[in-house]
N, CA, C and O atoms as a DFTB+ gen file, in Angstrom:
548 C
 N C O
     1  1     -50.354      46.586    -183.217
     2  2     -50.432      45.200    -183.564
     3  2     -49.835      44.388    -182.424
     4  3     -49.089      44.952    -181.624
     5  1     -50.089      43.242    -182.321
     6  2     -50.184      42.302    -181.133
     7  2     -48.955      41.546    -181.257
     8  3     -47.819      41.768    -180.838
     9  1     -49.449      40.610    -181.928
    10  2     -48.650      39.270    -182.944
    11  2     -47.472      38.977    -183.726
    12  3     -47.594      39.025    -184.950
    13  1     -46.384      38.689    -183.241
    14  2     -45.547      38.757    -184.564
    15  2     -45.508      37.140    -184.814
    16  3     -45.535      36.426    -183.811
    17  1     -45.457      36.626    -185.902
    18  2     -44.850      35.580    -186.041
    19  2     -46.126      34.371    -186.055
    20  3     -46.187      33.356    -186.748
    21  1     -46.809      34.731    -185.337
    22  2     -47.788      33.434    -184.753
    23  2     -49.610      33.726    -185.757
    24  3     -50.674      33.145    -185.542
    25  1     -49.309      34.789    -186.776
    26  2     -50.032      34.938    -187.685
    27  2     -50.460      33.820    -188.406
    28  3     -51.537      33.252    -188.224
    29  1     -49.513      33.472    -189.320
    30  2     -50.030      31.982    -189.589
    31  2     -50.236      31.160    -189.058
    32  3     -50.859      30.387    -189.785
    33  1     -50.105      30.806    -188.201
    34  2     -50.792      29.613    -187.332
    35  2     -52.248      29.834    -187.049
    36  3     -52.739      28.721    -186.859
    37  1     -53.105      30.713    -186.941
    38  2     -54.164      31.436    -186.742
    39  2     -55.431      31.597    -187.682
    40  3     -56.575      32.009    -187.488
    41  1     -54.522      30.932    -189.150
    42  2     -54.832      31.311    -190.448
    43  2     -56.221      29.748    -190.371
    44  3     -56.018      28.614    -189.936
    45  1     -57.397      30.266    -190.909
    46  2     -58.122      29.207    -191.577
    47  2     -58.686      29.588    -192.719
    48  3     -58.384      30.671    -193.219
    49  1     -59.806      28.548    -193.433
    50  2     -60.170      28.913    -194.253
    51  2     -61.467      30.439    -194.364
    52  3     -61.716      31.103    -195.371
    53  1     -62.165      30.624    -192.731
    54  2     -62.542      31.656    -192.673
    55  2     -62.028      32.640    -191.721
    56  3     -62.673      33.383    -190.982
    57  1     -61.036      32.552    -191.829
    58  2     -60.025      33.630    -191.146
    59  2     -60.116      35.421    -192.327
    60  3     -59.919      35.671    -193.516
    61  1     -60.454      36.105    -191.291
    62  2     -60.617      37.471    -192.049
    63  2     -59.167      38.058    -192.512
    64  3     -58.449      38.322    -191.547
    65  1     -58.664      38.283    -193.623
    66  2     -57.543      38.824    -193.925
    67  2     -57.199      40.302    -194.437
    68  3     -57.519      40.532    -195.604
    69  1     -56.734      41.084    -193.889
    70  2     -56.580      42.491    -193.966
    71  2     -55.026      43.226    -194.670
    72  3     -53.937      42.662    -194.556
    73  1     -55.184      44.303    -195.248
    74  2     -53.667      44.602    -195.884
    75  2     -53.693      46.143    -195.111
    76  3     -54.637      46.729    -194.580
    77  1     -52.685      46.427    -195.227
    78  2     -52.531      48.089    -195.234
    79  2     -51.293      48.657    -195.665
    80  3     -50.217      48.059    -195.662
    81  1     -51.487      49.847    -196.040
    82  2     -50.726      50.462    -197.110
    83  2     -49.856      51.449    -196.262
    84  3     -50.287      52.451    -195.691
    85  1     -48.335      50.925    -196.275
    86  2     -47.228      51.926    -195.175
    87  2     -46.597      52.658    -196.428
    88  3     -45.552      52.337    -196.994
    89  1     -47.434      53.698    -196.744
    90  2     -45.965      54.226    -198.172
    91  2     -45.366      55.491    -197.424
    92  3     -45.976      56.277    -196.699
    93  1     -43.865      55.499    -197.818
    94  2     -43.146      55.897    -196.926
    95  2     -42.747      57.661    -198.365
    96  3     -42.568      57.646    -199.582
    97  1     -42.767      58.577    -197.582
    98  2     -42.804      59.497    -198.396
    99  2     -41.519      60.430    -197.918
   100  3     -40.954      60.247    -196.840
   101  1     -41.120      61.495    -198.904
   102  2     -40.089      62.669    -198.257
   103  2     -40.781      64.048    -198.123
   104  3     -41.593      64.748    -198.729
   105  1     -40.302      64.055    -197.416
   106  2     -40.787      66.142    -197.105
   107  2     -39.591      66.766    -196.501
   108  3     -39.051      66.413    -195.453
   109  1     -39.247      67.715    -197.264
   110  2     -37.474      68.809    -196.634
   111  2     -36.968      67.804    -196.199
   112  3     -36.922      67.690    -194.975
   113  1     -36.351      66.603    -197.154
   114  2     -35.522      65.749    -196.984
   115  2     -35.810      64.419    -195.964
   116  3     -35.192      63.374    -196.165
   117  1     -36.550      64.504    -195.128
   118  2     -37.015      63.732    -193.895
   119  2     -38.218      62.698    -194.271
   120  3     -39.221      63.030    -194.902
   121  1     -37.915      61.235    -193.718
   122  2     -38.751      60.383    -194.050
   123  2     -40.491      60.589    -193.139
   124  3     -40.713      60.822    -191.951
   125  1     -41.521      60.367    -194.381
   126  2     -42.768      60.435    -193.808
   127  2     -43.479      59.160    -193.684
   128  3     -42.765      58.191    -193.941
   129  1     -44.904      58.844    -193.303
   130  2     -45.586      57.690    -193.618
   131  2     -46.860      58.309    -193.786
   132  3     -46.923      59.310    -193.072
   133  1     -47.660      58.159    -194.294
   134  2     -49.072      58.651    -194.602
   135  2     -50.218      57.591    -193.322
   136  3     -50.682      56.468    -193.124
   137  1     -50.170      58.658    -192.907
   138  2     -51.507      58.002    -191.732
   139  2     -53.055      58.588    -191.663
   140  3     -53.277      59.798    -191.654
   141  1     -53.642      58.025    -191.637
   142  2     -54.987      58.486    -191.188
   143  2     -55.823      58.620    -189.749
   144  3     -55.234      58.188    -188.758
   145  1     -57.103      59.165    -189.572
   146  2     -57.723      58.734    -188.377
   147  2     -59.396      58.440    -188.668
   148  3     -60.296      59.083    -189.208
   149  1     -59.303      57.265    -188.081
   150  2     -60.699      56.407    -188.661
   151  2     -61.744      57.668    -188.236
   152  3     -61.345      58.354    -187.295
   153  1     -62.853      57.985    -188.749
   154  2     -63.573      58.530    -188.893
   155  2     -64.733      57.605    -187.584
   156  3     -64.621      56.528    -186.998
   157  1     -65.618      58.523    -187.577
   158  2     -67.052      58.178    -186.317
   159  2     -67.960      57.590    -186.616
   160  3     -68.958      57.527    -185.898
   161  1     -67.827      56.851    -188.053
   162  2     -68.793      56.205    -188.114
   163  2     -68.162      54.333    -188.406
   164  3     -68.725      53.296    -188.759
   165  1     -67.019      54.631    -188.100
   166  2     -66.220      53.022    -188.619
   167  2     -65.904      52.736    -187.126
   168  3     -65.685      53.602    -186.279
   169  1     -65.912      51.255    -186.909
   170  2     -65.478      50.011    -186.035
   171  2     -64.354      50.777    -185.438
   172  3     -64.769      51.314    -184.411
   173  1     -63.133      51.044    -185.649
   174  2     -62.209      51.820    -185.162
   175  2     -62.362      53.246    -184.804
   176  3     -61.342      53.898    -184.579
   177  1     -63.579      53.826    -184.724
   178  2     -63.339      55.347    -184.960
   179  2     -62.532      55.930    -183.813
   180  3     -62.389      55.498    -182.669
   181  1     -61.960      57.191    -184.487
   182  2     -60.880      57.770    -183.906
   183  2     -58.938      56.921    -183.807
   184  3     -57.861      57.173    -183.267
   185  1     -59.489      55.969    -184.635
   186  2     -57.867      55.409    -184.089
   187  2     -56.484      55.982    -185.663
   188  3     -56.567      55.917    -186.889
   189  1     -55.852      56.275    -185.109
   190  2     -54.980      56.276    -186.009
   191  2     -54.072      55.101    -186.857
   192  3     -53.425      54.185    -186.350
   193  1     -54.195      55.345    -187.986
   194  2     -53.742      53.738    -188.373
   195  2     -53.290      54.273    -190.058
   196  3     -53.418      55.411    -190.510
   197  1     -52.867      53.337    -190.599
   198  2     -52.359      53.404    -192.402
   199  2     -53.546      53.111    -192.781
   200  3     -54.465      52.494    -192.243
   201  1     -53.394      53.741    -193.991
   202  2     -54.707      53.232    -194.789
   203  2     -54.491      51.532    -195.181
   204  3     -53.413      51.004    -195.452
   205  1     -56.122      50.719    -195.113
   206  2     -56.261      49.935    -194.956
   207  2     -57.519      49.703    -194.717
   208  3     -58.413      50.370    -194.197
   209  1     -57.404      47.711    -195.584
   210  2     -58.533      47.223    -194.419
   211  2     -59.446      45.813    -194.982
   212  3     -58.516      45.170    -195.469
   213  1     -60.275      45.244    -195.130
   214  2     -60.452      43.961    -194.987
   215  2     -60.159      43.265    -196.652
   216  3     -60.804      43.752    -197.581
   217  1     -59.385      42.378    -196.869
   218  2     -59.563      42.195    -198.358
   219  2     -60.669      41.428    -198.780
   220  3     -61.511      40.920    -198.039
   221  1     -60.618      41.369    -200.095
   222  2     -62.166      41.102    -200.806
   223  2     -61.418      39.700    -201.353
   224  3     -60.260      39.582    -201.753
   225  1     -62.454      38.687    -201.237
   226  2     -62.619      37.734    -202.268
   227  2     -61.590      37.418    -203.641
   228  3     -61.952      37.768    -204.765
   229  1     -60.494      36.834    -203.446
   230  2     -59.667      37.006    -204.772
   231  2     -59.052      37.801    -204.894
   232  3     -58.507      37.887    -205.994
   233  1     -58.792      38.731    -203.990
   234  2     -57.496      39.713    -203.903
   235  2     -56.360      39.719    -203.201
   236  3     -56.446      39.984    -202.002
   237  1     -55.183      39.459    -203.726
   238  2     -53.924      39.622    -203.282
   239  2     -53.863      40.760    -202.229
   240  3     -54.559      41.770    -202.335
   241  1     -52.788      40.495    -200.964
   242  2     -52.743      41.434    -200.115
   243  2     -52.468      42.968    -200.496
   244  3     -53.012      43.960    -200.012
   245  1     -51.343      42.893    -201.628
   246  2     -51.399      44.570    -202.354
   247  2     -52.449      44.734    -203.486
   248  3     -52.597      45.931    -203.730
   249  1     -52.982      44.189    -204.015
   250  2     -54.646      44.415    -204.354
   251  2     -55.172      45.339    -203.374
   252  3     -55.124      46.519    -203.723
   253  1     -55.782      45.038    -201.956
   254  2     -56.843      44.980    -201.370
   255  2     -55.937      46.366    -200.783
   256  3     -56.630      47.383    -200.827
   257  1     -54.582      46.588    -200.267
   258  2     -53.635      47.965    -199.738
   259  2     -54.114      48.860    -200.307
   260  3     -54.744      49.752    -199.739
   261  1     -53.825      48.776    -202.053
   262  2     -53.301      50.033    -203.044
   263  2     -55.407      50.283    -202.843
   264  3     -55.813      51.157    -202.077
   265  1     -56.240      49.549    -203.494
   266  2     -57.734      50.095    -203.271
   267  2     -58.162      50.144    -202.075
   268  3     -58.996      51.041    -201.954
   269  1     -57.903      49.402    -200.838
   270  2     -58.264      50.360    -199.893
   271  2     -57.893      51.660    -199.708
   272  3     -58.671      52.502    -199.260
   273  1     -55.951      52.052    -200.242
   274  2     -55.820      53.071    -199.736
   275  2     -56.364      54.337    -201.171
   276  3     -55.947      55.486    -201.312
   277  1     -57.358      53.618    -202.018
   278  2     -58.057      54.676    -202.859
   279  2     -58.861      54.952    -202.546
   280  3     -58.936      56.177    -202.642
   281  1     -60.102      54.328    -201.955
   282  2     -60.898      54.173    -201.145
   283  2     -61.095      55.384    -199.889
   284  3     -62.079      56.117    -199.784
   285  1     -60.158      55.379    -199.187
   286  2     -59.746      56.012    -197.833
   287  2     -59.122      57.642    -198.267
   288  3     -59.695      58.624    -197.794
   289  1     -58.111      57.790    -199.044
   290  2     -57.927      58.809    -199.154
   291  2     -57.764      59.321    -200.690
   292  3     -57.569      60.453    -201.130
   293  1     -57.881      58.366    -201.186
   294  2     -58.332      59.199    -202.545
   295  2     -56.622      58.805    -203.206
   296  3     -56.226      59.779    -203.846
   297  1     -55.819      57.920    -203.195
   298  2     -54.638      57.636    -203.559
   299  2     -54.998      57.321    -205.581
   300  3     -55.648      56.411    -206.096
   301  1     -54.544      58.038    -205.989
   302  2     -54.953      57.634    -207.478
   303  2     -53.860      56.820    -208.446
   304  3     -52.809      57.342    -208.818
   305  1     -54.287      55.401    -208.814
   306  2     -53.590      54.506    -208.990
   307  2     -52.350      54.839    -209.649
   308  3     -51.354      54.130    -209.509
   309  1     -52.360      56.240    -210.604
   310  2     -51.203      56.622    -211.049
   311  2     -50.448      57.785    -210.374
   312  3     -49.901      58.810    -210.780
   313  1     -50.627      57.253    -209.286
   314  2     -49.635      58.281    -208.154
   315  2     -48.075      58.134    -208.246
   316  3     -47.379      59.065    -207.839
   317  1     -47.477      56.961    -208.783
   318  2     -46.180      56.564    -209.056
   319  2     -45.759      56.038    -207.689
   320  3     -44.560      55.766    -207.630
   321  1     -46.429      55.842    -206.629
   322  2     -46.028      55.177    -205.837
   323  2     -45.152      53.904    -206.104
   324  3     -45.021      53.562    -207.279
   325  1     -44.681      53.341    -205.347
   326  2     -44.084      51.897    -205.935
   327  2     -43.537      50.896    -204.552
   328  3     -42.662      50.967    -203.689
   329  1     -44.639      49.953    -204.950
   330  2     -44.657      48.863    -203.881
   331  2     -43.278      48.272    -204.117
   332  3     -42.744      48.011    -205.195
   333  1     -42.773      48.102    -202.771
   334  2     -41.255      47.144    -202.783
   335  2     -40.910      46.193    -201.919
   336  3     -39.795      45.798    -201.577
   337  1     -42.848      45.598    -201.344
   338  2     -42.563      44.514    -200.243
   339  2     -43.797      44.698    -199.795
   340  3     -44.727      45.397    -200.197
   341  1     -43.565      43.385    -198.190
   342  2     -44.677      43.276    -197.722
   343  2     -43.788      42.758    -196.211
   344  3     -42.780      42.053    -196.190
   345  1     -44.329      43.198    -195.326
   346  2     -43.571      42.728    -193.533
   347  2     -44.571      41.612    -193.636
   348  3     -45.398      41.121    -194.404
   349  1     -44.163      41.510    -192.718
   350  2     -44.552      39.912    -191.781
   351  2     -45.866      40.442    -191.674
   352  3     -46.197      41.619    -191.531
   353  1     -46.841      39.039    -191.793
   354  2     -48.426      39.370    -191.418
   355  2     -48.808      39.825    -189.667
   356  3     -48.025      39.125    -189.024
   357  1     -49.425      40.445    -188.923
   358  2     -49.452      40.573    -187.807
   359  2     -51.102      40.568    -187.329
   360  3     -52.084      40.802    -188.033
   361  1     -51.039      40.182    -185.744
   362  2     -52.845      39.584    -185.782
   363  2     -53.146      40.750    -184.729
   364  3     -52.711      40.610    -183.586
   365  1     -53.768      41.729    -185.020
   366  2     -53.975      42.764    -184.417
   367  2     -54.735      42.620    -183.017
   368  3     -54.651      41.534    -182.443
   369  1     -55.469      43.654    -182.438
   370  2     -56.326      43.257    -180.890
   371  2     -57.339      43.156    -181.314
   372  3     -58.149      42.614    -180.562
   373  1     -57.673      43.446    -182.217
   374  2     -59.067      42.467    -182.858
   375  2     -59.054      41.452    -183.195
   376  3     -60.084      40.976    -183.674
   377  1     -57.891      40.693    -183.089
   378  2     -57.853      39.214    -183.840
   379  2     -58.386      39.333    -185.498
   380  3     -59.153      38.598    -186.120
   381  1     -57.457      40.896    -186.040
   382  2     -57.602      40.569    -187.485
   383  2     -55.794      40.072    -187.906
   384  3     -54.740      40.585    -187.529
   385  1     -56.056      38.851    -188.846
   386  2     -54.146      38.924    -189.560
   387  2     -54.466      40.272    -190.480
   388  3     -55.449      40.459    -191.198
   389  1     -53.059      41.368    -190.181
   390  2     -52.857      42.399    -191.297
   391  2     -51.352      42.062    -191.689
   392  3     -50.390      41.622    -191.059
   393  1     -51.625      42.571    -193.363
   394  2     -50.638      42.162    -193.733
   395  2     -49.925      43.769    -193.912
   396  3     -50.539      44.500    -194.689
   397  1     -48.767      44.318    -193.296
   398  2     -48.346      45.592    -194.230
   399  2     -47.984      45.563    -195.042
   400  3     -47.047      44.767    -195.092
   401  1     -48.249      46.199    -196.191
   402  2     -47.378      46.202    -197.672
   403  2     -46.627      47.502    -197.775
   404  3     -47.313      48.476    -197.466
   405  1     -45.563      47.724    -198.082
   406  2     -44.478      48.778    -197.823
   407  2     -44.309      49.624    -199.509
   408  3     -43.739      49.245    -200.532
   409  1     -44.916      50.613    -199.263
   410  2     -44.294      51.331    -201.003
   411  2     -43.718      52.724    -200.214
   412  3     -43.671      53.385    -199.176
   413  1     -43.204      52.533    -202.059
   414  2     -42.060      54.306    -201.556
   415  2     -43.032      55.480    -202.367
   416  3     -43.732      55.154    -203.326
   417  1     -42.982      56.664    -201.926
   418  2     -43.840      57.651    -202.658
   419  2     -43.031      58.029    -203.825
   420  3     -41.921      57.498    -203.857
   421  1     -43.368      58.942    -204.935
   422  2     -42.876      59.078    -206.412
   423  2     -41.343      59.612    -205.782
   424  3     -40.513      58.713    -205.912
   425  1     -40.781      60.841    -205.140
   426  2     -39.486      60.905    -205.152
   427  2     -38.860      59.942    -204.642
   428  3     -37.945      59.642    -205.408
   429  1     -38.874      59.251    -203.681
   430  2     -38.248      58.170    -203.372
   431  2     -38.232      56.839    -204.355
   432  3     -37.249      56.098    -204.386
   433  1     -39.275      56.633    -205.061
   434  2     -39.436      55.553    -206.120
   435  2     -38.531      55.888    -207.232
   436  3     -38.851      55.267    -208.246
   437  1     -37.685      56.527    -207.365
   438  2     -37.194      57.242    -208.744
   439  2     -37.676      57.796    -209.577
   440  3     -36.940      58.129    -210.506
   441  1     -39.432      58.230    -209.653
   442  2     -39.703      59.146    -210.925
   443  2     -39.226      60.437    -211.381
   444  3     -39.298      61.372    -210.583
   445  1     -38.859      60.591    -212.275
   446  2     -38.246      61.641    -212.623
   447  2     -39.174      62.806    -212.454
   448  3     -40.270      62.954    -212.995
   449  1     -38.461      63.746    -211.477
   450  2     -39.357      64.964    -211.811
   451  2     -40.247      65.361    -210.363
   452  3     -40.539      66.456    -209.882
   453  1     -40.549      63.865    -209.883
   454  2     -41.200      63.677    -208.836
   455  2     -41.251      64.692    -207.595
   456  3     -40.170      64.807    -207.017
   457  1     -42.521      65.595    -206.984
   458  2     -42.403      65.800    -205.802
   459  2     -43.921      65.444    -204.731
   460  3     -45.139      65.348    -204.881
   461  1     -42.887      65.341    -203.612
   462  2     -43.811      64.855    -202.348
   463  2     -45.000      65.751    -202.137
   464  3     -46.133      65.310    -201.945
   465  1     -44.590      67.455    -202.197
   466  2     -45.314      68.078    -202.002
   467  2     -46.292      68.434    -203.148
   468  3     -47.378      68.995    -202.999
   469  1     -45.864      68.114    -204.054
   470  2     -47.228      68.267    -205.392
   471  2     -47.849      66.878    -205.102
   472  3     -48.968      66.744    -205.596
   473  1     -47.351      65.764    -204.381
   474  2     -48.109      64.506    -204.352
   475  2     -49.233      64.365    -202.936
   476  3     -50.139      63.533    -202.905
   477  1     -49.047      65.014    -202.206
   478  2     -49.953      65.232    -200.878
   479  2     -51.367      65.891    -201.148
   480  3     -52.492      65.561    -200.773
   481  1     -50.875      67.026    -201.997
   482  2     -52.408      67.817    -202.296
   483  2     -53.543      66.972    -203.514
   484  3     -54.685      67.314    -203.821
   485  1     -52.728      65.779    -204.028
   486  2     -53.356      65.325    -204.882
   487  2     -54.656      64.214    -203.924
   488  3     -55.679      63.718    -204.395
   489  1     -54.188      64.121    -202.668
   490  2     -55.155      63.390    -201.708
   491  2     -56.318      63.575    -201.582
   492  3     -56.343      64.769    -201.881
   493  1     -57.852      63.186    -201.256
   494  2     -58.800      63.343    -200.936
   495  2     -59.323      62.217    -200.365
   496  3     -59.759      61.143    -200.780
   497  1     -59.122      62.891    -199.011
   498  2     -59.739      61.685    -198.084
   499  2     -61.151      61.515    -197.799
   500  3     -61.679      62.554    -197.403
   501  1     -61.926      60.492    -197.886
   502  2     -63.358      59.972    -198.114
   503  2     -63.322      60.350    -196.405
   504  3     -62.477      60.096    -195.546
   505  1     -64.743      61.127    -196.338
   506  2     -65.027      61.689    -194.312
   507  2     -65.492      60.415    -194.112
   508  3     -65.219      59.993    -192.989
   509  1     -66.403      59.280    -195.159
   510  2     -66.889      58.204    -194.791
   511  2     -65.752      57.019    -193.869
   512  3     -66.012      56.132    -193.056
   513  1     -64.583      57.460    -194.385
   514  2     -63.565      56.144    -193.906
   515  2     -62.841      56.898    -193.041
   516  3     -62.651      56.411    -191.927
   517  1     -62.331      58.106    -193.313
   518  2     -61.357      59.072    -192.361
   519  2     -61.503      60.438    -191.806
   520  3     -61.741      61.200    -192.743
   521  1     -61.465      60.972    -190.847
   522  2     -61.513      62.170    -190.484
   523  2     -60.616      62.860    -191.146
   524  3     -60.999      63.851    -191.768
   525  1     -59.161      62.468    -191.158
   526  2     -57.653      63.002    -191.984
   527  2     -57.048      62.419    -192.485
   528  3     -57.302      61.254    -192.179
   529  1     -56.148      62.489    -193.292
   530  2     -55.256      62.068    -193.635
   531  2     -53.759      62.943    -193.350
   532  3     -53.562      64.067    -193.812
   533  1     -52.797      62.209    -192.526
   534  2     -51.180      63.291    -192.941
   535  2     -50.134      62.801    -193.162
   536  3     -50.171      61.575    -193.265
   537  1     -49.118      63.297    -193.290
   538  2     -47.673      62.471    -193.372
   539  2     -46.954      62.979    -192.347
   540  3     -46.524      64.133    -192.337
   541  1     -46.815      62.273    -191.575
   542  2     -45.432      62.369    -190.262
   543  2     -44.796      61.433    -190.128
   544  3     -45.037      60.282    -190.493
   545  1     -43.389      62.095    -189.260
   546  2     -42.395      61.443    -188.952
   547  2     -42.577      60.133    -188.485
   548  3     -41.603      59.450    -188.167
């Protein structure tokens, strides 16, 4: 991302607005982020990035995060994830504003019981949007 700060100023009424989904996960104690790599048939292909991507008509920026990132890798709304914010909007080298929205994965969110590694295999990433999906450092 390019831009900090100078996002809104940039903003019109047909200004394209984008979200993406940073959920931050544990594995053997150590913080993860779930990333993908755009697949060969999308505008980005090959780039590595969070799931994400243009919002729709009437959707709030974590609207358009949590279903893109169902969309992309198969995140199923009752994953127990849990959104706890949103960073600063940023205007990428495409001249898109993205907004990140920040969730914690189920052990870090407090669900009882919760693990990272029973929550990874529950993924299925669409080949249409991504080549992979992983969680790293």
């Amino acid at each position: 991302m390019y831009g900090r700060g100078d996002a809104g100023a940039r903003l019109s009424a047909d200004t394209a607005l984008s979200s993406v989904l940073v959920v931050v996960l544990e594995h053997l104690g150590l913080p993860h982020v779930l990333l993908t790599r755009r697949s060969g048939t999308r505008t980005h292909s090959g780039e590595v990035a969070f799931p994400g991507g243009k919002n729709e008509p009437g959707e709030t920026d974590v609207q358009a995060a949590l279903r893109e990132a169902q969309e992309e890798v198969g995140l199923p709304a009752d994953s127990g994830i849990e959104v706890v914010g949103q960073l600063e909007r940023l205007v990428s080298q495409h001249g898109l504003v993205v907004t990140p929205i920040v969730a914690l994965g189920p052990a870090l969110a407090g669900v009882p019981g919760a693990s990272q590694v029973a929550f990874l295999p529950r993924l299925e990433p669409n080949p249409d949007e991504v080549e992979v999906s992983t969680a790293a450092c």
